[in-house]
N, C-alpha and C positions, 0 to 999 in steps of 0.2 A: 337594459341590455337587449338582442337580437332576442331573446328567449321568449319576448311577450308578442311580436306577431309570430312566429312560428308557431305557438300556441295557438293562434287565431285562426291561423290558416289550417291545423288540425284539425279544430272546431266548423269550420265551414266544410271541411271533404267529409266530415260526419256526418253534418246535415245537409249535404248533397246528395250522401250515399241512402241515408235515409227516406228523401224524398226520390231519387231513382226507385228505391226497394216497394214501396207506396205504389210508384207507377208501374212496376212489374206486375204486382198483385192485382191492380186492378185490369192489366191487360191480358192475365191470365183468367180471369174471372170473367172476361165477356168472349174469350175465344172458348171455355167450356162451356157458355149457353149459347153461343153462338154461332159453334163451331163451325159447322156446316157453311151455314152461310156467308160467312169471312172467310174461308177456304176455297172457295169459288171466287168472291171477290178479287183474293189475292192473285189465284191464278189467273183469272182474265186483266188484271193490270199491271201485274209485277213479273217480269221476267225470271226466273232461277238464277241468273247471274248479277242481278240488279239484289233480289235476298243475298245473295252470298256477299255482298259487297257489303250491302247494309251491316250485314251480322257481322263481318269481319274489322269494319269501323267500330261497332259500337264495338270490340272486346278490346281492340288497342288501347280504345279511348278508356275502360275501364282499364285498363292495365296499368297506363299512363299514368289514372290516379292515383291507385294503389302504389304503385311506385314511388310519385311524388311523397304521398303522403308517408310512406316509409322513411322517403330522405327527408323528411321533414323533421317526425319524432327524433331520426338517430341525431339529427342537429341539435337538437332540444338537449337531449339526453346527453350530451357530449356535454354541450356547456354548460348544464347543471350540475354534472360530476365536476367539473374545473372548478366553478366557481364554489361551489361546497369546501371543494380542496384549499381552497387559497383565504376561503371566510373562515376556515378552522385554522389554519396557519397563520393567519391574522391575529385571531383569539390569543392562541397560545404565547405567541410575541409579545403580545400586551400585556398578561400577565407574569412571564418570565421567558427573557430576553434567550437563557440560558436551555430550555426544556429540551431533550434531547428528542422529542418527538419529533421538533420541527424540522431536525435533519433530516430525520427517518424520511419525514413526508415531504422535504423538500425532493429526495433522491430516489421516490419512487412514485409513478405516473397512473393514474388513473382514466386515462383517454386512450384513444387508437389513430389511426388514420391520420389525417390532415389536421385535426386537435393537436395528437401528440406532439407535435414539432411547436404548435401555440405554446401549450402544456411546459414542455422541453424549457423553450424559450423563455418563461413568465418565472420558470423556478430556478432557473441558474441567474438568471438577474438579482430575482432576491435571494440568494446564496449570496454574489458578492457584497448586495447592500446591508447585509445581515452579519459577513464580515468585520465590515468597517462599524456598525453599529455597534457589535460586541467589543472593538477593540476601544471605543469611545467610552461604554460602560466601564471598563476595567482600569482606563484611566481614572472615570471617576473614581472606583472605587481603592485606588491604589493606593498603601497605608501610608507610603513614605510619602505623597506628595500631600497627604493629609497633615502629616507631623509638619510641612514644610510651612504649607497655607496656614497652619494653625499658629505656626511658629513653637509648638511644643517642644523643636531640637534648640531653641536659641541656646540655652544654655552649652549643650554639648557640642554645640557646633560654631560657636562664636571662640576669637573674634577674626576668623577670618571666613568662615560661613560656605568652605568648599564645597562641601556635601551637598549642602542647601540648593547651591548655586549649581549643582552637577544635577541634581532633579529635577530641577528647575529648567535645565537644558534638555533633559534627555525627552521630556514631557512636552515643553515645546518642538520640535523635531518629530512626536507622535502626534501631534496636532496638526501639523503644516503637513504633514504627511494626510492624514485623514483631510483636511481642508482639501487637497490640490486632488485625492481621490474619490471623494465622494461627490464633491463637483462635477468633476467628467462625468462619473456614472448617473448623475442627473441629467446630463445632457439628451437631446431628445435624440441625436446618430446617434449616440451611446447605446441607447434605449435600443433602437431599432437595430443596431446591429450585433444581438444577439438572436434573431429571428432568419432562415434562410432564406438568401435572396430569390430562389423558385416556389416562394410560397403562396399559393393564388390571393388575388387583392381582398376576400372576404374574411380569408384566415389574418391576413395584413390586419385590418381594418378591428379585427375581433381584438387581436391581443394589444392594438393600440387602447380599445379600451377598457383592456384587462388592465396597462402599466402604466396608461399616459394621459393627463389631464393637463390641457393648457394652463390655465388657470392654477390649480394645484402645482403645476411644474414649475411656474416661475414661484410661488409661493416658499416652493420648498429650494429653490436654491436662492433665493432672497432668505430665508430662516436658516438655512446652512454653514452660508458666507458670517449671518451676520452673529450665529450662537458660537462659531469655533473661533472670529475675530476676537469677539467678545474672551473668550479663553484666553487667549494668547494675550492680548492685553492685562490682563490680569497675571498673567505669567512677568508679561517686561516689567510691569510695576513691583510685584518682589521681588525680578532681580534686580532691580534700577534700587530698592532700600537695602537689600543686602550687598550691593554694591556698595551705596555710602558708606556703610557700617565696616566694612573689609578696608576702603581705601582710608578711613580715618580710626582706624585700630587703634594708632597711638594717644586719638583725644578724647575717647571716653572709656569711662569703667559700670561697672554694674555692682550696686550693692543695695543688698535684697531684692525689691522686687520694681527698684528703680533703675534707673541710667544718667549718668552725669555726663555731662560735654564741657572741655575745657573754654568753651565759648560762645554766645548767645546767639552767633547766626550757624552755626554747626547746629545748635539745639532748634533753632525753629526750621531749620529744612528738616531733621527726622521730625520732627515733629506734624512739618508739613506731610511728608509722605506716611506716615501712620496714619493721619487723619484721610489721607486718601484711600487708605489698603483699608480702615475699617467703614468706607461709607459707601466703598463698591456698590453701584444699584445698578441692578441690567436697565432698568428701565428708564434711568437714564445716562445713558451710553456715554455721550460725549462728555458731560461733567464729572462721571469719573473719573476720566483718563485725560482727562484738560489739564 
């Protein structure tokens, strides 16, 4: 980050200031023994106004530092509050998705000035992406599409499987929905135009890489497209079994903890599609959905 020369350049106006303070002490020390006769000196070669000029350069030129090195620290100091903010709302995330902390500190700012707009901008980003994250989580954890994937309603819900089939929809629909949303807000305009357009180019530059990693960008919307496709395919595939199961109601029965088909190629397609719902491997993609 910006954080490690600005510290640098701290460190140099200190041992600047240092060595000035050295060379004051020693010029104070030979104009007490030698008063006199550097005071002659100076008068016979230095005009009053040629001093006043000197002394008046060197106090800007101290002031200048001072200054500098003011705006140097409060730069520091800004972005280590930010980034403090946003490594602890990181944490918290990681550990639960849900903590009500992270609203707290999403919605309130520890920066000022030309930060706070960075600041501003870096936390309502991750508000929305924290959003669509949560609403991803709650799918996971949603009972009814558990009973569905699990097939623990076959019973109650066969044999025409509407229920099943109405989960199954409404959880595809929150998926295409997060796919088509969190897409966009991966997008790098996306990114950026949450940040005001009169932001000067160092504020620009900062919070690009507060939120924006080329490398990581494409990363994450290659792993985006391809964990919520992966979803969805696993969605068409139990609806495409309890589809067959609906439209051929009339040719099987269930007794105990089997299923009989009035026919051997009715029996080897569920058959077939069972075997495919229970060999699901993300890892590899296309031969489960082949």
């Amino acid at each position: 980050m910006t954080i490690i020369p600005f510290l640098m350049i701290i460190v140099n106006i200190s041992i600047f200031k240092n060595i000035f303070l050295i060379h004051k002490n020693l010029l104070y020390y030979y104009l007490v023994k030698y008063d006199k006769i550097l005071l002659v000196m100076i008068m016979k070669k230095t005009s009053k106004l040629t001093i006043g000029i000197i002394l008046s350069l060197a106090s800007l030129f101290m002031i200048a530092i001072i200054s500098f090195g003011a705006i140097v620290f409060y730069c520091a100091y800004q972005e280590i509050k930010i980034e403090e903010e946003l490594s602890e709302i990181d944490y918290l995330i990681n550990n639960n998705i849900d903590d009500y902390r992270i609203d707290t500190m999403l919605k309130n700012y520890v920066s000022s000035g030309d930060y706070l707009a960075v600041e501003k901008a870096t936390k309502n980003y991750l508000q929305d992406i924290l959003y669509y994250a949560r609403k991803l989580e709650d799918i996971n954890d949603n009972e009814e599409l558990i009973m569905v994937l699990s097939m623990e309603n076959f019973d109650t819900d066969m044999p025409d499987f509407l229920e099943s089939q109405r989960i199954i929809d409404d959880m595809t629909v929150e998926i295409e929905d997060l796919l088509e949303n969190i897409t966009y807000l991966l997008q790098e305009d996306t990114i950026y135009s949450y940040l005001e357009d009169d932001v000067f180019v160092y504020f620009r530059e900062y919070y690009k890489e507060l939120v924006y990693d080329d490398t990581l960008y494409k990363e994450n919307i290659s792993s985006v497209e391809s964990d919520l496709n992966f979803i969805l395919n696993v969605f068409n595939l139990y609806d495409e079994f309890y589809t067959f199961l609906r439209d051929n109601q009339n040719d099987w029965v269930v007794d105990g903890d089997y299923i009989y088909f009035a026919n051997e190629t009715l029996e080897e397609e569920y058959l077939d599609l069972l075997y495919r719902i229970e060999n699901i491997d993300y890892y590899n993609y296309s031969d489960s959905f082949a």
